[in-house]
PyMOL commands that place a pseudoatom at each C-alpha (Angstrom):
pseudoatom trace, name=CA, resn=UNK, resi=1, chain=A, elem=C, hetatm=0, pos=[48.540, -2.378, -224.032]
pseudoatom trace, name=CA, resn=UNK, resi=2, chain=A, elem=C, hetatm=0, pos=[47.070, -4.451, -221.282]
pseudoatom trace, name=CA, resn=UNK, resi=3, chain=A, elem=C, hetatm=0, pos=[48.291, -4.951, -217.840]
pseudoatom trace, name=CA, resn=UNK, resi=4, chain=A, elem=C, hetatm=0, pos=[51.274, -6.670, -217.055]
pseudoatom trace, name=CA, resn=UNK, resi=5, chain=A, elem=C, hetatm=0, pos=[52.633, -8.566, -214.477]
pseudoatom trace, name=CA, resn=UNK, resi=6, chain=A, elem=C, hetatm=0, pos=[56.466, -9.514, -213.604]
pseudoatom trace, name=CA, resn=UNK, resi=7, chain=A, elem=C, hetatm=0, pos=[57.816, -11.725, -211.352]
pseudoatom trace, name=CA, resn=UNK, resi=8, chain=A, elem=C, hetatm=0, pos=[62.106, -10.710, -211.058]
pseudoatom trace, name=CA, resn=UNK, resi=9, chain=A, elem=C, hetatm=0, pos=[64.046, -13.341, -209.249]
pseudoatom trace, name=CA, resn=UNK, resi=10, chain=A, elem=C, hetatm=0, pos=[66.907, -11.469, -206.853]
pseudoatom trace, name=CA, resn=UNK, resi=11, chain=A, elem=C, hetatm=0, pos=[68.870, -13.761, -205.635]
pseudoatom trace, name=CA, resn=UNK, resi=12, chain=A, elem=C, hetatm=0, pos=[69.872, -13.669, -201.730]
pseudoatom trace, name=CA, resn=UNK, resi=13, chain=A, elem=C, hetatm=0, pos=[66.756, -11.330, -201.402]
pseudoatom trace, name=CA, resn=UNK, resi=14, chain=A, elem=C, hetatm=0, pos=[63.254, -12.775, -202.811]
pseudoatom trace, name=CA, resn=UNK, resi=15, chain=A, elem=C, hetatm=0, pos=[61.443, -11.550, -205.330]
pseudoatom trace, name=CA, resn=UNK, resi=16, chain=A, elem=C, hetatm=0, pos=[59.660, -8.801, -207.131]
pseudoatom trace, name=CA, resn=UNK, resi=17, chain=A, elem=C, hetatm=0, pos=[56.571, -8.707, -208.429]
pseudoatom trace, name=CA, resn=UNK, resi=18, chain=A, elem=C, hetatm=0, pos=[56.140, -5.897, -211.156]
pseudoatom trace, name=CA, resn=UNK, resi=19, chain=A, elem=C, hetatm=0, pos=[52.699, -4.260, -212.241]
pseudoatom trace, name=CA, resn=UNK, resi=20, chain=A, elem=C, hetatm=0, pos=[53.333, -2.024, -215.174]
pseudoatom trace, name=CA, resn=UNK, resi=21, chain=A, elem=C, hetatm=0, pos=[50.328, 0.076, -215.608]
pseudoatom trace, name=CA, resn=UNK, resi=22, chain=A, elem=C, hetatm=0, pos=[48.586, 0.776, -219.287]
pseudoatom trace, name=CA, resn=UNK, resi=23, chain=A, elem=C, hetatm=0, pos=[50.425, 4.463, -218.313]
pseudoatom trace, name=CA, resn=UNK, resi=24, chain=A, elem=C, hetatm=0, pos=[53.432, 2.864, -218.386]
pseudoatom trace, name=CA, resn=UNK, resi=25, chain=A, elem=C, hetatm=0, pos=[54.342, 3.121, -214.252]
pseudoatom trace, name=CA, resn=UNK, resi=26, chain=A, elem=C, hetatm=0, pos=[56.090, 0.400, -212.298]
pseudoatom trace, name=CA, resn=UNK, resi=27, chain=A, elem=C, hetatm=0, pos=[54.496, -0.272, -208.875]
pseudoatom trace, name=CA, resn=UNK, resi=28, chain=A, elem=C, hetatm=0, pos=[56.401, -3.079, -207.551]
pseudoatom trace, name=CA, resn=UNK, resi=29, chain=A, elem=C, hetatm=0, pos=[56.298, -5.643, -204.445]
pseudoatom trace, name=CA, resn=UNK, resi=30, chain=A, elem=C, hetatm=0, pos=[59.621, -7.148, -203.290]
pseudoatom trace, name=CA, resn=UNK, resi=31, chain=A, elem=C, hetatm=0, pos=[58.801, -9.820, -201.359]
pseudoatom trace, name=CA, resn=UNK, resi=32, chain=A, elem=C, hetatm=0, pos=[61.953, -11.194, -199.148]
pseudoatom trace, name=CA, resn=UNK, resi=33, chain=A, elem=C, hetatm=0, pos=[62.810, -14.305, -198.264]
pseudoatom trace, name=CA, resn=UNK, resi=34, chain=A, elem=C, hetatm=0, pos=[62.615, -13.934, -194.385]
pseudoatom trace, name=CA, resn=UNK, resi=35, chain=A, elem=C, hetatm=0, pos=[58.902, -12.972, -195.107]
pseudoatom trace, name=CA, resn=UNK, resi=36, chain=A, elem=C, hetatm=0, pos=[59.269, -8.930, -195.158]
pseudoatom trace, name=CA, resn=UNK, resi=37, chain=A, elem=C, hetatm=0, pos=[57.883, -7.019, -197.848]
pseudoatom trace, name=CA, resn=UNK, resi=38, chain=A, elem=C, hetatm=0, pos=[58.177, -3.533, -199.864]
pseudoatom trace, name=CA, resn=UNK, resi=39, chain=A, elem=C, hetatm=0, pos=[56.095, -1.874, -202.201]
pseudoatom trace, name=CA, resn=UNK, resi=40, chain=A, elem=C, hetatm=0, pos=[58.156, 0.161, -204.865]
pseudoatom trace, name=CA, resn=UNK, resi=41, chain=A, elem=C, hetatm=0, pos=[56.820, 3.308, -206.600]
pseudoatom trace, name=CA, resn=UNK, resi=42, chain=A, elem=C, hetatm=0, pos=[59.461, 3.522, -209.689]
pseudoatom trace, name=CA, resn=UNK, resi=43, chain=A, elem=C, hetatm=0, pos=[60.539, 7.256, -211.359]
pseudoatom trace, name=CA, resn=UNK, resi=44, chain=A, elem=C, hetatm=0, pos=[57.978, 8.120, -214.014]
pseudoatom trace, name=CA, resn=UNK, resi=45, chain=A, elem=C, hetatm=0, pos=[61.141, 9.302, -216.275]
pseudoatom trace, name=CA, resn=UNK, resi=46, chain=A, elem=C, hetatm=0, pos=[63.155, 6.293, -215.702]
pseudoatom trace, name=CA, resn=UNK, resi=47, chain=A, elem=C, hetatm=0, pos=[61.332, 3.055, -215.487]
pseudoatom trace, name=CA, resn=UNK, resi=48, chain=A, elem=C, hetatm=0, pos=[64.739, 1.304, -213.509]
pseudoatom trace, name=CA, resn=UNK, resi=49, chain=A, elem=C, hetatm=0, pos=[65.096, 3.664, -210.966]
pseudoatom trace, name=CA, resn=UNK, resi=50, chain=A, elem=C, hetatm=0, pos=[62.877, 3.276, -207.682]
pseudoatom trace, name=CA, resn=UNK, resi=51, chain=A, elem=C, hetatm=0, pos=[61.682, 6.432, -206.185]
pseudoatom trace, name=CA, resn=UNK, resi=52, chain=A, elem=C, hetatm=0, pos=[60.638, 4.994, -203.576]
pseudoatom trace, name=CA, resn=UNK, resi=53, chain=A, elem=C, hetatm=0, pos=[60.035, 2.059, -201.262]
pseudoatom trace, name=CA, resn=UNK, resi=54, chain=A, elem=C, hetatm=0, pos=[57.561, 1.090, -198.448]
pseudoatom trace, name=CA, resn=UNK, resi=55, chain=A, elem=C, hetatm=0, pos=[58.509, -1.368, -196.286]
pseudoatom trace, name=CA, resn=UNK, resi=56, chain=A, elem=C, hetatm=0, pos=[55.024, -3.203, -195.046]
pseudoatom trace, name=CA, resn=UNK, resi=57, chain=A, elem=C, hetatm=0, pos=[53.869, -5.638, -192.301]
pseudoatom trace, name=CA, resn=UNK, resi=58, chain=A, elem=C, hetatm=0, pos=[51.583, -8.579, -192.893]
pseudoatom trace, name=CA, resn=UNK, resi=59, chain=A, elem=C, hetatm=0, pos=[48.557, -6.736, -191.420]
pseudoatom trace, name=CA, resn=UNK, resi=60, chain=A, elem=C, hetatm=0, pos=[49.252, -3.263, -193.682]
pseudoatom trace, name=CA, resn=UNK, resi=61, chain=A, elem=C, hetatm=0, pos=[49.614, -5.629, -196.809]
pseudoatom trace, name=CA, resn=UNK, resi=62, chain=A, elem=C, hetatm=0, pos=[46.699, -7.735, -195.979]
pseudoatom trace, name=CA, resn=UNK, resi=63, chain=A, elem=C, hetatm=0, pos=[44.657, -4.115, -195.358]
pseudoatom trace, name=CA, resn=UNK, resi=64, chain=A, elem=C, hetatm=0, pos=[46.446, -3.169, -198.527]
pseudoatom trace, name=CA, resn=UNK, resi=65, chain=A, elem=C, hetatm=0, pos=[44.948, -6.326, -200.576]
pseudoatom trace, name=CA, resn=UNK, resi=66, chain=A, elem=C, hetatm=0, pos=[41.773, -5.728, -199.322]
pseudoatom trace, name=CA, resn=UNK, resi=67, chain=A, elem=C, hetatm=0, pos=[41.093, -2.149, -200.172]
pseudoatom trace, name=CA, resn=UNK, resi=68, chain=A, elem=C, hetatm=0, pos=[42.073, -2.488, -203.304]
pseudoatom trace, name=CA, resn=UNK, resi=69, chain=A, elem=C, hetatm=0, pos=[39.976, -5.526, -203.962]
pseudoatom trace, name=CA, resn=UNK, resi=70, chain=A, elem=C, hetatm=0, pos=[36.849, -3.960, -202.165]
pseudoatom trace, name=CA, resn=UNK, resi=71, chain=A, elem=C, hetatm=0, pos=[37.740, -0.825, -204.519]
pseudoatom trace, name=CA, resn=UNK, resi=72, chain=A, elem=C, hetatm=0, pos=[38.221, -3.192, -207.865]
pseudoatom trace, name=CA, resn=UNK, resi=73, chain=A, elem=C, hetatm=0, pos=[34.782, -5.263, -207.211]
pseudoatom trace, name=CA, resn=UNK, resi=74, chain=A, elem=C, hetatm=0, pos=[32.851, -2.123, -206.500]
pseudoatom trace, name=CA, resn=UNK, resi=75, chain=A, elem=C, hetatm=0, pos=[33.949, -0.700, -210.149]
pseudoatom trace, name=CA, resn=UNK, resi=76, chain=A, elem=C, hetatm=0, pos=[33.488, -3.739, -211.384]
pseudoatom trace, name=CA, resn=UNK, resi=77, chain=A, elem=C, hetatm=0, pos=[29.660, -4.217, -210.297]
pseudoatom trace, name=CA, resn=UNK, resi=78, chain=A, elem=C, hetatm=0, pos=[29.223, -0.332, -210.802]
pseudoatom trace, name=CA, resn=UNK, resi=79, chain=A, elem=C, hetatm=0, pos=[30.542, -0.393, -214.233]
pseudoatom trace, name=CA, resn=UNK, resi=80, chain=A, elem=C, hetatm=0, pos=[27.915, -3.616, -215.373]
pseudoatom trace, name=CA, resn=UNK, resi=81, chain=A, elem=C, hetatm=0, pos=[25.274, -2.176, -213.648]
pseudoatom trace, name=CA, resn=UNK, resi=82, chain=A, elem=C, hetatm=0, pos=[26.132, 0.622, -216.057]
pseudoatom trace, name=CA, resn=UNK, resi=83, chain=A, elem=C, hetatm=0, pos=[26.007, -1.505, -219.319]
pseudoatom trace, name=CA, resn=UNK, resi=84, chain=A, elem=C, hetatm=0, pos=[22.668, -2.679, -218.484]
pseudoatom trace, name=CA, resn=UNK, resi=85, chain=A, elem=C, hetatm=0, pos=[19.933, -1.266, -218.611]
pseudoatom trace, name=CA, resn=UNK, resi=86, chain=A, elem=C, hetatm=0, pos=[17.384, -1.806, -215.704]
pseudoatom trace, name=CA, resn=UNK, resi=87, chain=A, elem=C, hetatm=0, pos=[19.790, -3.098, -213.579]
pseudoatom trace, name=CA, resn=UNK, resi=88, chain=A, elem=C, hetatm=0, pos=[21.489, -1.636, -210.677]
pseudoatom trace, name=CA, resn=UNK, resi=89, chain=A, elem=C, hetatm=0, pos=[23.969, -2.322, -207.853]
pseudoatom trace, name=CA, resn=UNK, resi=90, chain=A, elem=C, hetatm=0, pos=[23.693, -0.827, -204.107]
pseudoatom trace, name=CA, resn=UNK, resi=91, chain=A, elem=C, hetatm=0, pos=[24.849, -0.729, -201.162]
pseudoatom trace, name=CA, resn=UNK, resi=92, chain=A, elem=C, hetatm=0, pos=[22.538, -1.460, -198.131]
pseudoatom trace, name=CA, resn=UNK, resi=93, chain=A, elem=C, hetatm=0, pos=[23.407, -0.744, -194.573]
pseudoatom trace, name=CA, resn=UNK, resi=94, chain=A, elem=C, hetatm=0, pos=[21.777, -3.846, -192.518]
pseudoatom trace, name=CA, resn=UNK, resi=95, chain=A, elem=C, hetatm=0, pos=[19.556, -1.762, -189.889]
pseudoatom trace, name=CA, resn=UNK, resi=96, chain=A, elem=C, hetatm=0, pos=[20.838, -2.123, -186.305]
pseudoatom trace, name=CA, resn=UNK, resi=97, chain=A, elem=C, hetatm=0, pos=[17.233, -3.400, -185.760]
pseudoatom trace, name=CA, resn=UNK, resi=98, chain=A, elem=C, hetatm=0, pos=[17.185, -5.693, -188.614]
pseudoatom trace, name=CA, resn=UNK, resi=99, chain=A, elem=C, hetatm=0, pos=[15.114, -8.939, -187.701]
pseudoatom trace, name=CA, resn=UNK, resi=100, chain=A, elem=C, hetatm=0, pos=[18.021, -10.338, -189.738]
pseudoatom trace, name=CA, resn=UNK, resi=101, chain=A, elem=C, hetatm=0, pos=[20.564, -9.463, -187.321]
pseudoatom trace, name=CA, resn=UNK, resi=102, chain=A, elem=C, hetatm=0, pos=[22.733, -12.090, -186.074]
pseudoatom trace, name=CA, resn=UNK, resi=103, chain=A, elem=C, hetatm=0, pos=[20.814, -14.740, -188.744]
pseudoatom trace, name=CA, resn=UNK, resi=104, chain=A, elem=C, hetatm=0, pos=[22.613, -16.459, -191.903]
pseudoatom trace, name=CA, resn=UNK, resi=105, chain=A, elem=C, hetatm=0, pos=[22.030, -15.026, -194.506]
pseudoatom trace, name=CA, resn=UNK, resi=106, chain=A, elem=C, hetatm=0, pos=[19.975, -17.720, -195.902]
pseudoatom trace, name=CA, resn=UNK, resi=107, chain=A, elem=C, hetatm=0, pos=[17.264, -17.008, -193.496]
pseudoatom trace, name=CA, resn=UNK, resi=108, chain=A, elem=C, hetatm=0, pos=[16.570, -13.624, -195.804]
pseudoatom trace, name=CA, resn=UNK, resi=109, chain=A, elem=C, hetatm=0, pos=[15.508, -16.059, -198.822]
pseudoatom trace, name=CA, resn=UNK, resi=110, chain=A, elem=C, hetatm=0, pos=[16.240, -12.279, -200.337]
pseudoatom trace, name=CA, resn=UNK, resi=111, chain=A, elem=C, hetatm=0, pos=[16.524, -13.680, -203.540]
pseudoatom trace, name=CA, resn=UNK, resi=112, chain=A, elem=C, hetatm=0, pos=[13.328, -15.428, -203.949]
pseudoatom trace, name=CA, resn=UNK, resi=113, chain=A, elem=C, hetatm=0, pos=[11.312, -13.249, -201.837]
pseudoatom trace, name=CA, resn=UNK, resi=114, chain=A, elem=C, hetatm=0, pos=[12.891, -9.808, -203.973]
pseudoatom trace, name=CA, resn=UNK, resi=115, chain=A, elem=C, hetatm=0, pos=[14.483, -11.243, -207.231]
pseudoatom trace, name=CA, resn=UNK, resi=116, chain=A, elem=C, hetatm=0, pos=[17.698, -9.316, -206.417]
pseudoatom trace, name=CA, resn=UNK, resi=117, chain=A, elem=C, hetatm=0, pos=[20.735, -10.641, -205.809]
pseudoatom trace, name=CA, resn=UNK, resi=118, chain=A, elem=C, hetatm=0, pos=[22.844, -10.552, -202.606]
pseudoatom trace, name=CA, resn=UNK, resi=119, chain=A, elem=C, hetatm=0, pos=[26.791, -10.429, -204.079]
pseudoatom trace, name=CA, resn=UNK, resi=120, chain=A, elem=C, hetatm=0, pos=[28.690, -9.169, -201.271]
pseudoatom trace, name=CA, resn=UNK, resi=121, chain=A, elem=C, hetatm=0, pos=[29.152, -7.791, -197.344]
pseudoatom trace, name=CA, resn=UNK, resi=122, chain=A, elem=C, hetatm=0, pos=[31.046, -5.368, -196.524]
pseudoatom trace, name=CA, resn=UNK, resi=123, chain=A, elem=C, hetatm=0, pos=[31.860, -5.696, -192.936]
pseudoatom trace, name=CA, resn=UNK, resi=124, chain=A, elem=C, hetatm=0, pos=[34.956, -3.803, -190.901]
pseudoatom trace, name=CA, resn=UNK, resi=125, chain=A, elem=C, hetatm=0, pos=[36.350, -2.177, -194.294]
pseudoatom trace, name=CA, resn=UNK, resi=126, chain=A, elem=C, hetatm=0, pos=[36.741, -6.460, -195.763]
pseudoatom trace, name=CA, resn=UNK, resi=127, chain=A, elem=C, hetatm=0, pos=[34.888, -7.352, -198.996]
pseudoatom trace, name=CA, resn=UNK, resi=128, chain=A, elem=C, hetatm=0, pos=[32.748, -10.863, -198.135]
pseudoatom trace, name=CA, resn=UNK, resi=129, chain=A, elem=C, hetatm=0, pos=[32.379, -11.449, -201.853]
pseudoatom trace, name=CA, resn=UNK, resi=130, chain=A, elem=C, hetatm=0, pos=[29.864, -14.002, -203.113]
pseudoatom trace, name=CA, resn=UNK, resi=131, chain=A, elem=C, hetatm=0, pos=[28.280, -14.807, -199.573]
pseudoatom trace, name=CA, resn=UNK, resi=132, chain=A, elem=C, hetatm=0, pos=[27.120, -18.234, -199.010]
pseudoatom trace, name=CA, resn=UNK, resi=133, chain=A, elem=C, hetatm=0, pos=[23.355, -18.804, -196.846]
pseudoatom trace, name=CA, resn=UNK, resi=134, chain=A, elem=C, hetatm=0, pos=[25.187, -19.640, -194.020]
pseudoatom trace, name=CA, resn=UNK, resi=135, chain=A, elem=C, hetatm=0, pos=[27.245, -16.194, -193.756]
pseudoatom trace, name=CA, resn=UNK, resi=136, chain=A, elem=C, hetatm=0, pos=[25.957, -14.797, -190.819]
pseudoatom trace, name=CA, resn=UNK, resi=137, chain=A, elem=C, hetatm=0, pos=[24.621, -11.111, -190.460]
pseudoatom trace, name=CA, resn=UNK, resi=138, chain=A, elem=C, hetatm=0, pos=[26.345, -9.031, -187.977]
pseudoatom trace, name=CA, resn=UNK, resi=139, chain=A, elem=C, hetatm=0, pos=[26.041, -5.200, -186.689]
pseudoatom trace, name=CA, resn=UNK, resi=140, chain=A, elem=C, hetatm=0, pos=[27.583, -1.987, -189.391]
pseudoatom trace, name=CA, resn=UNK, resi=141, chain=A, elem=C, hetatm=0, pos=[27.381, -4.905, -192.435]
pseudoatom trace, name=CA, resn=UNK, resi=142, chain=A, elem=C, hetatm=0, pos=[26.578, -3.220, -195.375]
pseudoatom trace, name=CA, resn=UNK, resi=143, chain=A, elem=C, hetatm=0, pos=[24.878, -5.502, -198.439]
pseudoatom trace, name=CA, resn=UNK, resi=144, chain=A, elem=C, hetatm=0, pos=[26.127, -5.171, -201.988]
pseudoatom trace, name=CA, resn=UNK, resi=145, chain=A, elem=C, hetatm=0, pos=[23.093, -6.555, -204.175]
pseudoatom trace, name=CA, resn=UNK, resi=146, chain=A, elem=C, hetatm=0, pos=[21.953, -6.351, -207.432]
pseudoatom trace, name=CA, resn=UNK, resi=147, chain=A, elem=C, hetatm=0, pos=[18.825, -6.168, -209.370]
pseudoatom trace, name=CA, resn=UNK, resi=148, chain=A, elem=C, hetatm=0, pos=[16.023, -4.247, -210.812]
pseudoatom trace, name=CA, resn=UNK, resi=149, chain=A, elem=C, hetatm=0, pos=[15.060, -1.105, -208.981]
pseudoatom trace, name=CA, resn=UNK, resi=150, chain=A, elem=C, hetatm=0, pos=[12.624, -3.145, -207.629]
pseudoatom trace, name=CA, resn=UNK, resi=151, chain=A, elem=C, hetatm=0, pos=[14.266, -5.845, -206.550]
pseudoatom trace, name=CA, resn=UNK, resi=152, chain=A, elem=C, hetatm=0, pos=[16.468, -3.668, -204.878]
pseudoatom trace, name=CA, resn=UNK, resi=153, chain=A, elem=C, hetatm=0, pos=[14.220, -1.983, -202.706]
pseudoatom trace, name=CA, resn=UNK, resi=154, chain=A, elem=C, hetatm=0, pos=[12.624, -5.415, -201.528]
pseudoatom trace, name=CA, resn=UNK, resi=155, chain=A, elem=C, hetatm=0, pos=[16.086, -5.861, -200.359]
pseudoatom trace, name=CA, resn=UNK, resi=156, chain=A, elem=C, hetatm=0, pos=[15.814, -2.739, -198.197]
pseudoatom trace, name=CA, resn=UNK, resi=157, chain=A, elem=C, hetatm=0, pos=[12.350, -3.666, -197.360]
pseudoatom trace, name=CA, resn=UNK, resi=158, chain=A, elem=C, hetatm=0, pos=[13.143, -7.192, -196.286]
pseudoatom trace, name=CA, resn=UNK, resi=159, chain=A, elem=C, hetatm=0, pos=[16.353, -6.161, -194.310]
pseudoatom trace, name=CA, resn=UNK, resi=160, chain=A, elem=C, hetatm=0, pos=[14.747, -3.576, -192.500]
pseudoatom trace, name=CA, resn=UNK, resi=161, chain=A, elem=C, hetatm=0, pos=[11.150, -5.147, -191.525]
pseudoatom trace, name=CA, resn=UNK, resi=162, chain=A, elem=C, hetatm=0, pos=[11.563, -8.650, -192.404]
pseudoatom trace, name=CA, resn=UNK, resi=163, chain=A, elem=C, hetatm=0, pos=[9.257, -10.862, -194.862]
pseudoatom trace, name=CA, resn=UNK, resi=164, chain=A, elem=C, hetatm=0, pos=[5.872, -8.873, -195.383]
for i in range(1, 164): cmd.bond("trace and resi %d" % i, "trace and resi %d" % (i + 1))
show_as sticks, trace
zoom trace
């Protein structure tokens, strides 16, 4: 069984979005019409019955989306970087010293100087994912590249010293 998703129209309320896991649990969202929202965590035994509901603002459900995206893409890269062999994914904290610092990310040329790939930032606890040359650099980012071993510690190289 593969995920599912539900959408539930309740009239006078919203809706409900429904993820049934491959487990078989109900996590649900009911998003209201005046723009509140809940998430639902439904009774293992009985699939109808809601054990519980947790009413969220915009800023906990944005926070919510996030670290479970972050979460998701880090599997995701972890888990191919696992089915092939050579190549690897890290996590690089950009030096507070970094010539790099406060730069696009362009100015790195990363890629062509390392032959490792630059897929993500990480920067306040929010996935950047797929940054473009123009993202900019900033203080506590940590990179998510990819690449041989090699590659990868060009990457830290370059970051932390700058072109050779």
């Amino acid at each position: 069984m593969g995920i599912r998703i539900e959408k539930v129209d309740l009239p006078g309320i919203g809706f409900r979005h429904d993820l049934v896991t491959e487990g078989g649990r109900r996590i649900s969202v009911v998003s209201h019409r005046d723009g509140e929202r809940d998430l639902g965590v439904f009774d293992e035994d009985d699939p109808d019955a809601c054990r519980d509901s947790i009413p969220l603002s915009d800023d906990e459900a944005a926070a919510l989306a996030d670290v479970l995206g972050a979460s998701v893409m880090m599997s995701r890269l972890t888990s191919l970087s696992d089915e092939t062999a050579g190549l690897f994914t890290e996590q690089i904290a950009l030096p507070t010293d970094s010539p790099f610092l406060n730069h696009p990310l362009g100015d790195t040329k990363a890629r062509t100087r390392t032959h490792a790939s630059i897929v993500a930032i990480v920067r306040d606890g929010q996935l950047i994912p797929s940054p473009t040359p123009a993202d900019v650099l900033r203080a506590g980012d940590v990179i998510v590249a990819v690449g041989t071993r090699k590659g990868l510690d060009g990457v830290a190289r370059l970051l932390a010293h700058g072109p050779d």
